[in-house]
Backbone as ProteinMPNN parsed JSONL, in Angstrom:
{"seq_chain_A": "XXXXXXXXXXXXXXXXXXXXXXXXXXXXXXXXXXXXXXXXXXXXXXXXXXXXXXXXXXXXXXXXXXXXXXXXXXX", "coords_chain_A": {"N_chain_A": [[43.943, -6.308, -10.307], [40.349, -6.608, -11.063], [37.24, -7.042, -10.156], [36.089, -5.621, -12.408], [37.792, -6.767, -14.314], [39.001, -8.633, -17.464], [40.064, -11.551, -19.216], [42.117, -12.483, -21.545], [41.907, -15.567, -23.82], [43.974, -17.76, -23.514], [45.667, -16.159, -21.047], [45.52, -17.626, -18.505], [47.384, -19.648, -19.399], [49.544, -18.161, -20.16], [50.244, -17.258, -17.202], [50.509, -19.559, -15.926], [52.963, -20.768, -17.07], [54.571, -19.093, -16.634], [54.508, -18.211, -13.701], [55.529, -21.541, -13.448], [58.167, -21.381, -14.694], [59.136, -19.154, -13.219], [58.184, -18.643, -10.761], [58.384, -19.065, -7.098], [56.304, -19.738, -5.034], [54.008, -22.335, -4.873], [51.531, -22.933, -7.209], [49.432, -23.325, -6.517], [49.024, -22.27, -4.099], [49.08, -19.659, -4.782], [46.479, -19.155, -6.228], [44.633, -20.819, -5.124], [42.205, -20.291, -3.559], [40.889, -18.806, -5.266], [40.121, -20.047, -7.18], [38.629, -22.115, -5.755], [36.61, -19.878, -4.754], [35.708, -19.835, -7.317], [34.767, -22.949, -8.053], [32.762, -23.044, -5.661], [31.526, -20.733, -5.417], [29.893, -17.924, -3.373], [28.339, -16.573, -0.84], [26.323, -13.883, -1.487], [26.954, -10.27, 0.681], [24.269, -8.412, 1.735], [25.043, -5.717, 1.545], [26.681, -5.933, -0.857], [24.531, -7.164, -2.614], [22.636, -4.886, -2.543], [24.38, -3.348, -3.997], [24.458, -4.128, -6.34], [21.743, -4.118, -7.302], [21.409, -1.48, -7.339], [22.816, -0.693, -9.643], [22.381, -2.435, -11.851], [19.339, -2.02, -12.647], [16.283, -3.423, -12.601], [14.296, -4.197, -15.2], [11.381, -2.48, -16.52], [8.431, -4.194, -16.156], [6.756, -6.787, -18.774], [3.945, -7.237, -20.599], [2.963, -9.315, -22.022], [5.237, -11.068, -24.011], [7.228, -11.995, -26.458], [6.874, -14.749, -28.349], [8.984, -15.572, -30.863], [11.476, -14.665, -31.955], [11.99, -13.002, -33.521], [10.228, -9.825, -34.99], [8.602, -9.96, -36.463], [7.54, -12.718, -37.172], [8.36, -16.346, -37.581], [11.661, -17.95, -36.507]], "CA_chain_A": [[42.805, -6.869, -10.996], [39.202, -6.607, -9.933], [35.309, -7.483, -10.685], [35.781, -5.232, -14.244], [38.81, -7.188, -15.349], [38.861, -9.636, -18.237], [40.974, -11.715, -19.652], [41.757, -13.314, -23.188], [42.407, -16.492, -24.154], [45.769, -18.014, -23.364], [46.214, -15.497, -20.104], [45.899, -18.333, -17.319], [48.445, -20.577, -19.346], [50.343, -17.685, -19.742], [50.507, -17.121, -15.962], [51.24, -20.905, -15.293], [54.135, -20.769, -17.444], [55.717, -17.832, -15.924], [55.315, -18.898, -12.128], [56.733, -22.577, -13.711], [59.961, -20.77, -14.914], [60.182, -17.848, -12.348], [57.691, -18.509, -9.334], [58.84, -19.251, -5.721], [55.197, -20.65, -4.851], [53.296, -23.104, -5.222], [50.372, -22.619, -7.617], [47.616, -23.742, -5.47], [49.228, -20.735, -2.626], [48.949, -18.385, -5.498], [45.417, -19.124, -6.844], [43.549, -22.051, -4.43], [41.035, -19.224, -3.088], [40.114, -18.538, -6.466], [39.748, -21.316, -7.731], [37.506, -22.473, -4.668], [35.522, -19.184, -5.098], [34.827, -20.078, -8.86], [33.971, -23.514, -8.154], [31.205, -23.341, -5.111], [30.698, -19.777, -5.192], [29.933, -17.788, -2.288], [27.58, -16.182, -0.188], [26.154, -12.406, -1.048], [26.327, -9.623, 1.608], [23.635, -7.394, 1.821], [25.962, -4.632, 0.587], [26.894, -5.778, -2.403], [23.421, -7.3, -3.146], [22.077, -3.551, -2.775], [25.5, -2.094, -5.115], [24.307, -4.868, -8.012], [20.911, -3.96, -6.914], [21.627, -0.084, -7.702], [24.099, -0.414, -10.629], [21.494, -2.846, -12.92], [18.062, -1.325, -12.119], [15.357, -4.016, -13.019], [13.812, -3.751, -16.597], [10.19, -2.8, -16.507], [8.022, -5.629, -16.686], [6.293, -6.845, -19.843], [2.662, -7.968, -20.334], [3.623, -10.044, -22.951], [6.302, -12.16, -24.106], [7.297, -12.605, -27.862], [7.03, -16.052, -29.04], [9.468, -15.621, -31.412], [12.791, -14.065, -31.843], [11.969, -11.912, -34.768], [8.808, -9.511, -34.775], [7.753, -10.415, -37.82], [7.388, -14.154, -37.751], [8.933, -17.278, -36.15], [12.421, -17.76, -36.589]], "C_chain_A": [[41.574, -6.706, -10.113], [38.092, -7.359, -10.64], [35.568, -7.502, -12.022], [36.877, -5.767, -14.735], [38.647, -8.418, -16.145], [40.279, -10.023, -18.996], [40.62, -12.437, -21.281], [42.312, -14.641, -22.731], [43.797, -17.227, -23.895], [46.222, -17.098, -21.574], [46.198, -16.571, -18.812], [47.038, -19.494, -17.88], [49.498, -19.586, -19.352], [51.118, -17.673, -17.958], [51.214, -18.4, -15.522], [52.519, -21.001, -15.846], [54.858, -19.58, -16.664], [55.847, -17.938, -14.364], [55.678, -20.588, -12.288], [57.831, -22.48, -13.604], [60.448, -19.929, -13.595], [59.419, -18.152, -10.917], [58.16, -19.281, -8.248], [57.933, -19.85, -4.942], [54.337, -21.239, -5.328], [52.105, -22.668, -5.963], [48.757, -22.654, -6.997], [47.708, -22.974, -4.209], [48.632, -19.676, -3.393], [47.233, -18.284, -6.024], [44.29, -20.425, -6.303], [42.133, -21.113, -4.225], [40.385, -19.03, -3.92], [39.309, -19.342, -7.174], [38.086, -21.639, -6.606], [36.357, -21.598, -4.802], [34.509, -19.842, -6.325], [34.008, -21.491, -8.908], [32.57, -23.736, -7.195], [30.782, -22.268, -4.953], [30.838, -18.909, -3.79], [29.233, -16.484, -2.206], [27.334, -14.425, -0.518], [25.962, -11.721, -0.178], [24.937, -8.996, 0.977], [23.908, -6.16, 1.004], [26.069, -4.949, -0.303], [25.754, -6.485, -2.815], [22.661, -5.732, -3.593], [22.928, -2.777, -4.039], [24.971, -2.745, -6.126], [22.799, -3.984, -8.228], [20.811, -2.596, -8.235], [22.202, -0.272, -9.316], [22.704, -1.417, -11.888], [20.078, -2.937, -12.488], [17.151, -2.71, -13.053], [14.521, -3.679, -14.273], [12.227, -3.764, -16.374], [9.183, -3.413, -16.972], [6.877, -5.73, -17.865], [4.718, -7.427, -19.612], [2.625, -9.138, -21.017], [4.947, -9.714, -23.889], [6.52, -12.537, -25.291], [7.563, -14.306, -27.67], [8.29, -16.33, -29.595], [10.604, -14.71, -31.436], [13.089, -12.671, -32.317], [10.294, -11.281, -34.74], [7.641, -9.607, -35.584], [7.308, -11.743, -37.994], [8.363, -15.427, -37.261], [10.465, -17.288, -36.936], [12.99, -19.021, -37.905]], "O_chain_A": [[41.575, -6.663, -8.883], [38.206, -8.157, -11.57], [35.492, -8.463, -12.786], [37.153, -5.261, -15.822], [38.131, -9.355, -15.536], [41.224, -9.293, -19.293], [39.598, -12.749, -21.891], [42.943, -14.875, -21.701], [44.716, -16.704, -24.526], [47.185, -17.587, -20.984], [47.042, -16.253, -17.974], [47.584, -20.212, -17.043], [50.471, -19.873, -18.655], [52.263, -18.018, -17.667], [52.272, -18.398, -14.892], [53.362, -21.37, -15.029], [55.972, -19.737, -16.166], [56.918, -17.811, -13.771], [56.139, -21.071, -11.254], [58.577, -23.081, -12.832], [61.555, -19.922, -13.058], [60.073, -17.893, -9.907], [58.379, -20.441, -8.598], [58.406, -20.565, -4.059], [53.757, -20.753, -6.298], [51.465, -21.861, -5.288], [47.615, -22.202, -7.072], [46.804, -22.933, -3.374], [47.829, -18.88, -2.907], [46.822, -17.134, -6.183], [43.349, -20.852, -6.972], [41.099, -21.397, -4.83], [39.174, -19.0, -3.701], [38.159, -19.282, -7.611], [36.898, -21.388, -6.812], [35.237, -22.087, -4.947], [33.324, -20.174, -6.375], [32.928, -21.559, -9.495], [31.565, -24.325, -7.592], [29.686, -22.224, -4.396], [31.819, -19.144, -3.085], [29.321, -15.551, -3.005], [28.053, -13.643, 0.104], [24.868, -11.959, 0.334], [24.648, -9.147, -0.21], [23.24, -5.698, 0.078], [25.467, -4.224, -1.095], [25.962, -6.516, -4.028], [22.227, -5.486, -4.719], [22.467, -1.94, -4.815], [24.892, -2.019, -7.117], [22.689, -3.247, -9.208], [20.406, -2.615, -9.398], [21.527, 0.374, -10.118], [22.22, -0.706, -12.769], [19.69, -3.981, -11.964], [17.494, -2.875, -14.224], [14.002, -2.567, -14.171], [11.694, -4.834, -16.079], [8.908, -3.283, -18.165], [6.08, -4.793, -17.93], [4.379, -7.984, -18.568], [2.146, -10.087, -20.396], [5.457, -8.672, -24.302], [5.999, -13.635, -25.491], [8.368, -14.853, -26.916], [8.914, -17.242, -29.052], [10.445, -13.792, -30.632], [13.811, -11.738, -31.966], [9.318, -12.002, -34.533], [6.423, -9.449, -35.506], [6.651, -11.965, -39.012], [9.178, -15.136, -36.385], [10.51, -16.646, -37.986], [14.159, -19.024, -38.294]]}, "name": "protein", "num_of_chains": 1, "seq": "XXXXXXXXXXXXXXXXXXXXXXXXXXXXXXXXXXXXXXXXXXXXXXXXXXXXXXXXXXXXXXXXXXXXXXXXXXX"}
């Protein structure tokens, strides 16, 4: 699994059920790190500030700003 992987619906109870029945460690060995990532986050290098950097190029900036949603008229 990496960055580009996604999951559906149901795939982390899946997982808990299957190291319930079959796993050998503890859930919080298998997935604490993650967890911890997801809830405070953590620190960008440099490097991968520059790869996001590169990969979604900044949209060139507007002078104005629709009001509204639709170009015709408010929403």
């Amino acid at each position: 699994m990496s960055g580009r992987s996604s999951g559906v619906p149901g795939a982390i109870a899946m997982l808990s059920l299957a190291q319930s029945q079959h796993g050998k460690l503890a859930w919080n060995s298998l997935f604490g790190d993650a967890e911890k990532l997801a809830d405070d986050g953590f620190k960008v290098s440099p490097r991968l500030a520059g790869m996001i950097v590169g990969r979604f190029p900044r949209p060139a900036p507007r002078t104005r700003w629709p009001i509204s949603p639709t170009p015709t008229g408010p929403a």
